[in-house]
C-alpha positions as CSV (number, residue, x, y, z in Angstrom):
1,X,-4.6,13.9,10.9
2,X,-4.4,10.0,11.7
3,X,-1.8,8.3,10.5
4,X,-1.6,4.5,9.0
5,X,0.8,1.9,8.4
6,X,1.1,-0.6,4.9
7,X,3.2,-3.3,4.8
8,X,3.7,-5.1,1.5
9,X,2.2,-8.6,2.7
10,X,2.5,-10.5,-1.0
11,X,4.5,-10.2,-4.5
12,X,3.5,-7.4,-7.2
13,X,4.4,-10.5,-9.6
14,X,1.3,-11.2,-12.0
15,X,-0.2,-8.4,-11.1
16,X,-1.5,-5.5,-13.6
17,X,0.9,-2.7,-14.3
18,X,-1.1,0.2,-12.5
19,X,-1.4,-2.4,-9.2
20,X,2.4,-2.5,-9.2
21,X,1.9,1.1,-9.8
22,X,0.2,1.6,-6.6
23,X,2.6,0.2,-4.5
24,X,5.5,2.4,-6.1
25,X,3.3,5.1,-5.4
26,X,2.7,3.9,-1.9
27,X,6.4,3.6,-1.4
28,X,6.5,-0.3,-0.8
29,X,9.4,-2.3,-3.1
30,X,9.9,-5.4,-1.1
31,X,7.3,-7.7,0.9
32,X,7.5,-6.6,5.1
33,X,8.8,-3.5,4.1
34,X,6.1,-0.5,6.1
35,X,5.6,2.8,5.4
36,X,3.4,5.5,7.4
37,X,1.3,7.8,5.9
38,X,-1.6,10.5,6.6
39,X,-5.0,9.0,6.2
40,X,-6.3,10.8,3.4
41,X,-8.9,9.9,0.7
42,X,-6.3,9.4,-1.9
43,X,-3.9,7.2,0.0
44,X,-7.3,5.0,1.3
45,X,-8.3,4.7,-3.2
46,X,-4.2,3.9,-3.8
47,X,-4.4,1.2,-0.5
48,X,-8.1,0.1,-1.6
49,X,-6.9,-0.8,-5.3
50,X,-4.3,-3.2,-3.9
51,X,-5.5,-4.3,-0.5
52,X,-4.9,-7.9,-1.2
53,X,-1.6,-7.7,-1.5
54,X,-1.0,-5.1,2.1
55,X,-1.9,-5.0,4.8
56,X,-2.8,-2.0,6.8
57,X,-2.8,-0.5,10.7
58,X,-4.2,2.6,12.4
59,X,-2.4,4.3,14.5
């Protein structure tokens, strides 16, 4: 399975509660931080629902 990398690229601050969700659930606390996951079809909804605030690389 292909991996992918997020990094938090902007503040969860005035966002809605389930966007600040996503990025808990995505693993991402503070802007720059990266984390790597599998390129499913639930991770791509999760990154989809918050992709102005990430940004995102294929590995």
């Amino acid at each position: 399975m292909a991996k992918i990398k997020v990094t938090k690229v902007k503040s969860a601050i005035n966002r809605t509660k389930t966007q600040k969700r996503t990025l808990e659930a995505l693993g991402l606390k503070k802007i720059g931080q990266t984390v790597e996951h599998d390129d499913t079809p639930n991770i791509l909804g999760m990154i989809n629902k918050v992709n102005h605030l990430v940004s995102v690389e294929t590995k």
